[in-house]
C-alpha positions in Angstrom: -6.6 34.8 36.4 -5.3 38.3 35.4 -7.0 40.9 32.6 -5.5 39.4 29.2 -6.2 41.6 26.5 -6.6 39.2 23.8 -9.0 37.4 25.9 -11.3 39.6 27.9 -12.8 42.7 27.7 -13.3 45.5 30.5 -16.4 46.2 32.0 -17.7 49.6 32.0 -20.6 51.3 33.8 -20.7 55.1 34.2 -17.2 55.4 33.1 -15.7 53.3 35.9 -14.1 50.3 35.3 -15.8 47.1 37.3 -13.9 44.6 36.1 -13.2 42.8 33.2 -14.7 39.1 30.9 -14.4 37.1 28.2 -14.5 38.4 25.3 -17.6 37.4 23.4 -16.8 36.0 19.9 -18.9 35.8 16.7 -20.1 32.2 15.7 -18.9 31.2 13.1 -20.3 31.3 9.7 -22.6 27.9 8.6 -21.0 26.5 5.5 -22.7 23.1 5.5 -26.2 22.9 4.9 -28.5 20.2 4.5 -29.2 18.6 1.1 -32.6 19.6 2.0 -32.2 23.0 3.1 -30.3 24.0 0.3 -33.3 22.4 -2.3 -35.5 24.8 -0.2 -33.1 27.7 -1.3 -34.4 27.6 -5.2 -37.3 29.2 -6.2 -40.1 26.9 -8.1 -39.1 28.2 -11.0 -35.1 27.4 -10.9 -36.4 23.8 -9.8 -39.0 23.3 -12.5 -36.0 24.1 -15.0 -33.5 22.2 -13.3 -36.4 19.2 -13.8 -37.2 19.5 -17.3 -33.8 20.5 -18.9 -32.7 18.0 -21.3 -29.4 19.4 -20.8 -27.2 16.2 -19.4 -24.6 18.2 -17.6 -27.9 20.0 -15.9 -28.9 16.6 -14.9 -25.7 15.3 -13.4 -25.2 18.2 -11.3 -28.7 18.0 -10.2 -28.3 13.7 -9.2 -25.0 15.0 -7.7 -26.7 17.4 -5.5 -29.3 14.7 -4.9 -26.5 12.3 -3.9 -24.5 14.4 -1.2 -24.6 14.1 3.0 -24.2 17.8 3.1 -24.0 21.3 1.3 -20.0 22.6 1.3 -20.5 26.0 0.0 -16.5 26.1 -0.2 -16.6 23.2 -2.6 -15.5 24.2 -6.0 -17.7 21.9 -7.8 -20.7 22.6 -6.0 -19.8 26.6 -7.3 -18.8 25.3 -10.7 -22.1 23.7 -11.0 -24.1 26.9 -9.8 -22.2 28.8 -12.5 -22.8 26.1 -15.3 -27.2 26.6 -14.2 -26.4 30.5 -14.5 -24.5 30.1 -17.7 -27.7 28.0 -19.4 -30.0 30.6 -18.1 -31.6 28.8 -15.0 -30.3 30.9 -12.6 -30.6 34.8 -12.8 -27.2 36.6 -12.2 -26.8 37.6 -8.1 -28.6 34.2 -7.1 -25.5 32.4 -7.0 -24.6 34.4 -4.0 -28.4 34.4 -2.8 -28.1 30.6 -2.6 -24.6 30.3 -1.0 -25.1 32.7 1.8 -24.0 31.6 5.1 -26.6 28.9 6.7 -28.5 29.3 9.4 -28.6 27.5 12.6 -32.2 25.4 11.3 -30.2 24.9 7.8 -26.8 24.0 9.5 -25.7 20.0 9.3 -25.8 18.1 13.0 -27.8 21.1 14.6 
């Protein structure tokens, strides 16, 4: 196989070129979690709210969390849901992002 830019890299020790590789790539990000993982992700706090709000959309979103395989955090309803807890004062602005930060491998579905 010849050097292919787009797929290998040169090697370079002491200024001289040895040869060339693969071209390491970045895993990719998580974006499925665990149902579990993601629970883990609130502080006590968050949770005791989520647990004793006698709002009902509070409590849907919470069975509906309960209810899924997996954590998307590309599914709109999951982030429409995060908003609605921020919007009711459960969640302080900035942990929406906190909570959908990429996975990691121990957090990531089918490890």
């Amino acid at each position: 196989m010849s050097f292919d830019s787009n797929i290998h890299e040169k090697i370079i020790i002491g200024g001289t070129e040895k040869g060339y590789r693969l071209k390491s790539s970045a895993p990719a990000p998580i974006r499925h979690i665990t149902v579990g993982s993601f629970r883990l992700r609130f502080t006590i706090a968050e949770k005791v709210a989520i647990e004793t709000s006698a709002d009902p959309v509070v409590k849907v979103l919470k069975d509906d969390l309960a209810a899924s395989s997996y954590i998307d955090f590309e599914n709109q309803a999951l982030l429409d849901g995060l908003a609605y807890y921020e919007s009711v004062g459960i969640l302080a602005p900035g942990r929406i992002a906190e909570l959908t930060a990429d996975g990691t491998p121990e957090e990531a579905v089918n490890r």
